[in-house]
KOLLUM-550791 format. One line per 3 residues: number of its first residue (from 1); their letters; for each residue x, y, z of C-alpha. Coordinates in steps of 0.2 Angstrom, whole numbers, plus 5000, padded with zeros to 4 digits. Example, Ala and Ser with C-alpha at 12.3 -4.5 7.8 and 13.67 -1.06 7.14 Angstrom:
1	AS	5062 4978 5039  5068 4995 5036
END
This chain:
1	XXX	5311 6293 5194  5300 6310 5194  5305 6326 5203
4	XXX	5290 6321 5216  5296 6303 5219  5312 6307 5224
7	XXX	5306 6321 5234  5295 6308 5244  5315 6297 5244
10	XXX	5322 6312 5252  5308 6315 5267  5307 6298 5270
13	XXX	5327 6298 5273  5328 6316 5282  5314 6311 5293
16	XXX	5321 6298 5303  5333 6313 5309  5324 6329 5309
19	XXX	5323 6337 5293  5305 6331 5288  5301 6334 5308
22	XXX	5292 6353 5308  5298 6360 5327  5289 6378 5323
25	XXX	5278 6383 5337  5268 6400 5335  5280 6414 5329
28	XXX	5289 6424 5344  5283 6444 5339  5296 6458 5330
31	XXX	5299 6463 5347  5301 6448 5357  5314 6444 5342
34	XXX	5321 6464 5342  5324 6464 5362  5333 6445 5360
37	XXX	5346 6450 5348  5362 6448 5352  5378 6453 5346
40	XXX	5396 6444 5344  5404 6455 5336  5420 6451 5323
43	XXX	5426 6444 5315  5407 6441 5306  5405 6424 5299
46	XXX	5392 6411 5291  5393 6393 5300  5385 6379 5290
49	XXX	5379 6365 5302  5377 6346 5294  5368 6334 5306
52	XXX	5376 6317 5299  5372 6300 5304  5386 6289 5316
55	XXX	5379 6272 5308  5377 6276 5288  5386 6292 5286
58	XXX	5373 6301 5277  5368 6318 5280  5353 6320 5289
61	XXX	5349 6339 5295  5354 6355 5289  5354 6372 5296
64	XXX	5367 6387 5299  5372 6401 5309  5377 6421 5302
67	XXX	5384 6433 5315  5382 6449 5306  5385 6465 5314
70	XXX	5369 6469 5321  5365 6452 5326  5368 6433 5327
73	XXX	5354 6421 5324  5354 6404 5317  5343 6398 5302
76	XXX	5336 6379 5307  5324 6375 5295  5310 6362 5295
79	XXX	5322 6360 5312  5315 6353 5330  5328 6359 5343
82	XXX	5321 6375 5352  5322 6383 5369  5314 6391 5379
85	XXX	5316 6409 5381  5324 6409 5362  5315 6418 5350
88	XXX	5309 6410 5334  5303 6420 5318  5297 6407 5306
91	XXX	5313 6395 5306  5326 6410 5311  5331 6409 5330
94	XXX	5336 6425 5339  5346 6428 5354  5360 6416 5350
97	XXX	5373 6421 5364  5388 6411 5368  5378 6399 5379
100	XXX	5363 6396 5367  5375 6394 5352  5382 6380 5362
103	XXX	5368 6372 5367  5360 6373 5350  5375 6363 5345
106	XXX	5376 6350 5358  5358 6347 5357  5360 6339 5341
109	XXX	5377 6330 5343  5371 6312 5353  5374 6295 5352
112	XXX	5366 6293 5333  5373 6309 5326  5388 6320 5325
115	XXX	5388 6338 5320  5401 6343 5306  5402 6362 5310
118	XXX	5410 6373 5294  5413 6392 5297  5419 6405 5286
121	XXX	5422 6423 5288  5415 6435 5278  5412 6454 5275
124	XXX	5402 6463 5286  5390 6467 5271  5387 6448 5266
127	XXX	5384 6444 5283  5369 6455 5283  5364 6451 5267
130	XXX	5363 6433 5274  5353 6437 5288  5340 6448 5278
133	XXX	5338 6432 5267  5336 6421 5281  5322 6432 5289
136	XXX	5313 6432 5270  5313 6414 5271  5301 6410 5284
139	XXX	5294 6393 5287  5302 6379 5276  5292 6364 5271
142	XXX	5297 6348 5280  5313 6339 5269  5320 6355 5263
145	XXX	5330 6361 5275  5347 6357 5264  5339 6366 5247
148	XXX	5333 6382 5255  5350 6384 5266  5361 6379 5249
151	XXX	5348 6392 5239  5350 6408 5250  5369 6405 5251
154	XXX	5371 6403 5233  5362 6421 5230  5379 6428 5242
157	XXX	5394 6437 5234  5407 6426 5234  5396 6410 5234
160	XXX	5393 6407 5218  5397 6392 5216  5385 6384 5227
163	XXX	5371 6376 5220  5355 6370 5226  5353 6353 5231
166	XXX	5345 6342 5243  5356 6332 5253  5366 6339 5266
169	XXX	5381 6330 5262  5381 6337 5245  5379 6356 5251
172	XXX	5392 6351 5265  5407 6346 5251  5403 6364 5241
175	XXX	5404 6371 5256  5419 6363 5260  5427 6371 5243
178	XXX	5425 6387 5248  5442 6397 5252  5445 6399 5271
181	XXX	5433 6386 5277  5439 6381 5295  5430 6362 5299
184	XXX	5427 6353 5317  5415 6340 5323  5405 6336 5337
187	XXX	5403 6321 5345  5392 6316 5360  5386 6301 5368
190	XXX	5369 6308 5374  5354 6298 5372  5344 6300 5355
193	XXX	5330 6309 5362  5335 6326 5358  5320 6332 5369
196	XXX	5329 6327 5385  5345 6333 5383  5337 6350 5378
199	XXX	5326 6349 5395  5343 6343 5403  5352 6359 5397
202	XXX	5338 6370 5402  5338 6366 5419  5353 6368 5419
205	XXX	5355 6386 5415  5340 6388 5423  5329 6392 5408
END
């Protein structure tokens, strides 16, 4: 099978759960992005998120968040959970406050899916790196949200060892090999729109 084919596999598969969907409305501006920024503060961290089906256990989504010092966002790419009032610079969302990061999460954790959530702490300087790499990215093609995530970490000191590939399984054991990795899953038994628990959670904080 030729490197197109199974390409043409891989979107087929990610589509039924997001991957191959493209969410990206019109870019926020710089300063729409500059004025949401928010910051968590230590210890400063890279969480990789894995959007796996409930039924076949495969991987479906990939996507993950970096709290660097001046900032927290969350790369989604080729991903389709946004808010409202959350910035969104090609596939980099910005803003991500305690409350966002947990409705970004939950909004993806329904009846069909669970969310495996991997987080390691890192230097301060990796962090950034990270987020620079993630801003450089910008739009990702649909069904290659696990090789550009797996790419840009493998360019990190102490990542080495992480090599491109396309299923988020796959980056998800590397990741798992990684020394500190703390692991916890979310399970939810929301319907499988996503779209109404995203409009559920928003009016609910009044967004």
């Amino acid at each position: 099978m030729g490197l197109r084919s199974i390409f043409l596999v891989a979107a087929a598969a990610l589509s039924l759960a997001g991957c191959a969907e493209v969410g990206s409305g019109p870019d926020s501006t710089p300063e729409q992005a500059a004025a949401a920024a928010y910051r968590a503060g230590p210890p400063y961290s890279i969480t990789l998120y894995t959007m796996i089906n409930n039924r076949t256990n495969s991987g479906a989504h990939t996507s993950m968040m970096i709290n660097a010092p001046s900032q927290r966002v969350v790369f989604d790419p080729a991903g389709s959970v946004r808010f409202t009032g959350v910035p969104e610079v090609g596939d980099v969302l910005y803003g991500i406050t305690p409350q966002v990061k947990q409705m970004y999460e939950s909004a993806h954790a329904r009846v069909t899916y669970r969310v495996q959530i991997q987080e390691i702490s890192v230097p301060a300087e990796t962090a950034e790196m990270a987020l620079q790499l993630v801003q450089r990215e910008g739009t990702v093609a649909p069904a290659a949200c696990t090789s550009s995530t797996s790419r840009i970490l493998g360019q990190l000191p102490g990542f080495g060892q992480i090599r491109s590939v396309l299923y988020p399984n796959k980056l998800a054991e590397q990741f798992a090999q990684l020394p500190g990795v703390q692991t916890r899953v979310l399970r939810e038994n929301d319907s499988d729109d996503k779209s109404l628990a995203i409009n559920q959670m928003e009016a609910a904080t009044g967004q």
